[in-house]
C-alpha positions in Angstrom: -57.9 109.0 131.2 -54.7 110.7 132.4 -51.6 111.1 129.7 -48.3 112.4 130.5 -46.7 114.3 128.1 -42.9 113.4 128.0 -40.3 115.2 125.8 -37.7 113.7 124.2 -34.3 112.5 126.7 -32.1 115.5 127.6 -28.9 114.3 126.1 -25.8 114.4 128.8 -23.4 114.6 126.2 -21.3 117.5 125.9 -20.8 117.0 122.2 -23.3 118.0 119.8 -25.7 115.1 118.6 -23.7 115.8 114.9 -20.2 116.1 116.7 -21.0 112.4 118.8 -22.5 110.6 115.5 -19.0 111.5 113.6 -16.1 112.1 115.8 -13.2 110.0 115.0 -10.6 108.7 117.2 -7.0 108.9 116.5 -5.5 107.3 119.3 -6.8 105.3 122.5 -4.8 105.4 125.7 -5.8 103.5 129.2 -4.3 104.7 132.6 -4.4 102.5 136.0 -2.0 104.0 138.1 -3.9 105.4 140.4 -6.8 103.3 140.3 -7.9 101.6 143.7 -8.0 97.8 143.8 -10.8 96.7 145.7 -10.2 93.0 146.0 -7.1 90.6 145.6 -8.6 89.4 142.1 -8.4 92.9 141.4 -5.2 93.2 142.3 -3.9 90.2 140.4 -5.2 91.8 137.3 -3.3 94.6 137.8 -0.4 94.3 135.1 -2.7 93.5 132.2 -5.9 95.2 133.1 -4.8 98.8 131.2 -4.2 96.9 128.1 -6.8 94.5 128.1 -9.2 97.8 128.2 -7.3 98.9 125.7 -7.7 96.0 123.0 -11.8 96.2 124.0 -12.2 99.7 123.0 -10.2 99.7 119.9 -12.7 96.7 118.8 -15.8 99.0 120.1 -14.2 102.0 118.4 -12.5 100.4 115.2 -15.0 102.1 112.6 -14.1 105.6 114.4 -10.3 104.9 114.8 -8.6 107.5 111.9 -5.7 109.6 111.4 -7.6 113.0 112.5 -9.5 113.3 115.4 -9.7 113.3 119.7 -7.6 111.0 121.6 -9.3 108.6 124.1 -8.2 108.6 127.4 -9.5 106.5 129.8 -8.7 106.4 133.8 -9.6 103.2 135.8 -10.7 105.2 138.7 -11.8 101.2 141.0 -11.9 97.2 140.0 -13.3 95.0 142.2 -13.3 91.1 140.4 -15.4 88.3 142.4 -15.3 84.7 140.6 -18.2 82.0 140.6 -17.6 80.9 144.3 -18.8 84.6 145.5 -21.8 84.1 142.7 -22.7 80.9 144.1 -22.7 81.7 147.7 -23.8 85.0 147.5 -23.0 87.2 144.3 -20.4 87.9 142.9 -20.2 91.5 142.3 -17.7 93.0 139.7 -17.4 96.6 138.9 -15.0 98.6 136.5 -15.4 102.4 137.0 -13.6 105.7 135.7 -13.5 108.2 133.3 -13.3 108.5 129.7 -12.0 111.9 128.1 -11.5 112.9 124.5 -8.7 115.3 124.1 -7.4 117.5 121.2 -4.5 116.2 119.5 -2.6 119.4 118.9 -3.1 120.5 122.7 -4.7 118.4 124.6 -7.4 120.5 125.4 -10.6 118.4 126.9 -13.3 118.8 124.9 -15.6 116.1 126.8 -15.5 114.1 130.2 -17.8 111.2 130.7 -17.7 109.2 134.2 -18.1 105.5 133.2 -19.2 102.4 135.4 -19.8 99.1 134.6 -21.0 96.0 136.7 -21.6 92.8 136.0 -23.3 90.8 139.0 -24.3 87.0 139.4 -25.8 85.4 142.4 -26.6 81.8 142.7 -29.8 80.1 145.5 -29.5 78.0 147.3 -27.3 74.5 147.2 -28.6 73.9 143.2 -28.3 77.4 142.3 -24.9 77.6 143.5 -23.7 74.5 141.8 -24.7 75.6 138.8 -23.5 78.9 139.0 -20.1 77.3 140.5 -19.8 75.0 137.3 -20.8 77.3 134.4 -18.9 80.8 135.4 -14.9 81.4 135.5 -13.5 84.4 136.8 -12.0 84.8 133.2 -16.1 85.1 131.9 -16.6 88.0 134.7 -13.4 89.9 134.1 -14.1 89.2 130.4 -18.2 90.4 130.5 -16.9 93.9 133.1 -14.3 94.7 130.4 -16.7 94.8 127.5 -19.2 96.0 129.4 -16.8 99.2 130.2 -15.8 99.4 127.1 -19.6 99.5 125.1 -20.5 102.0 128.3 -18.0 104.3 126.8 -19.0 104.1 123.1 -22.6 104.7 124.0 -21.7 107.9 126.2 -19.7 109.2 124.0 -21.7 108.6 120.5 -25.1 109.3 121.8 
């Protein structure tokens, strides 16, 4: 009988293991300027999708949120939003990607990047498949689902 030994994960965090388990976060901000649409859905999201992100990751991050600390700063780097009549007829295919940076307060030094992506897919077969599909998605439950999936991608990059 053949074992493999495997060692324990390399972490990817640039924090230490005792720096991710207790940082604290004293501010969160969420840029989109430059971000690239991908889709009109996208697009149409475009006024509210910085603070929507926003809201999400002070929920994720509301036992870290204190008075000293990094500040969060997230870039929306692409969005692409499909709705249940791409799922049902073929997938719909959302994605949410960027970069999420905790900064100094004093400076703004960068004390840690972390590239971020999140998808959230769906795909419905066939005639049944896609009614069903069709009927029990919105577009709000996939913008809602790649948002918190975003935002839970960044807690667990940067606390692990």
């Amino acid at each position: 009988m053949l074992t493999a030994c495997a060692g324990k994960p390399q972490r990817t965090n640039p924090l230490t293991a005792s720096e991710a388990a207790s940082f604290r976060v004293t501010g969160i901000e969420v840029q989109t300027k430059t971000a690239r649409y991908v889709n009109a859905r996208a697009a149409d999201r475009k006024t509210v999708l910085a603070g929507d992100i926003q809201a999400k990751l002070r929920s994720v991050f509301a036992d870290r949120l204190a008075k000293k600390g990094y500040r969060l700063e997230v870039e929306v780097t692409s969005f692409r939003l499909d709705n249940s009549g791409n799922a049902a007829f073929g997938g719909a295919f959302n994605r949410l990607m960027g970069f999420a940076r905790l900064k100094t307060n004093d400076d703004g030094k960068l004390v840690a990047e972390y590239p971020v992506e999140a998808l959230h897919q769906r795909a419905g077969k066939g005639l049944i498949g896609a009614l069903i599909v069709a009927s029990a998605d919105s577009e709000e439950d996939y913008y809602s689902s790649v948002i918190e999936k975003f935002a839970t991608a960044i807690r667990k990059k940067t606390t692990e």
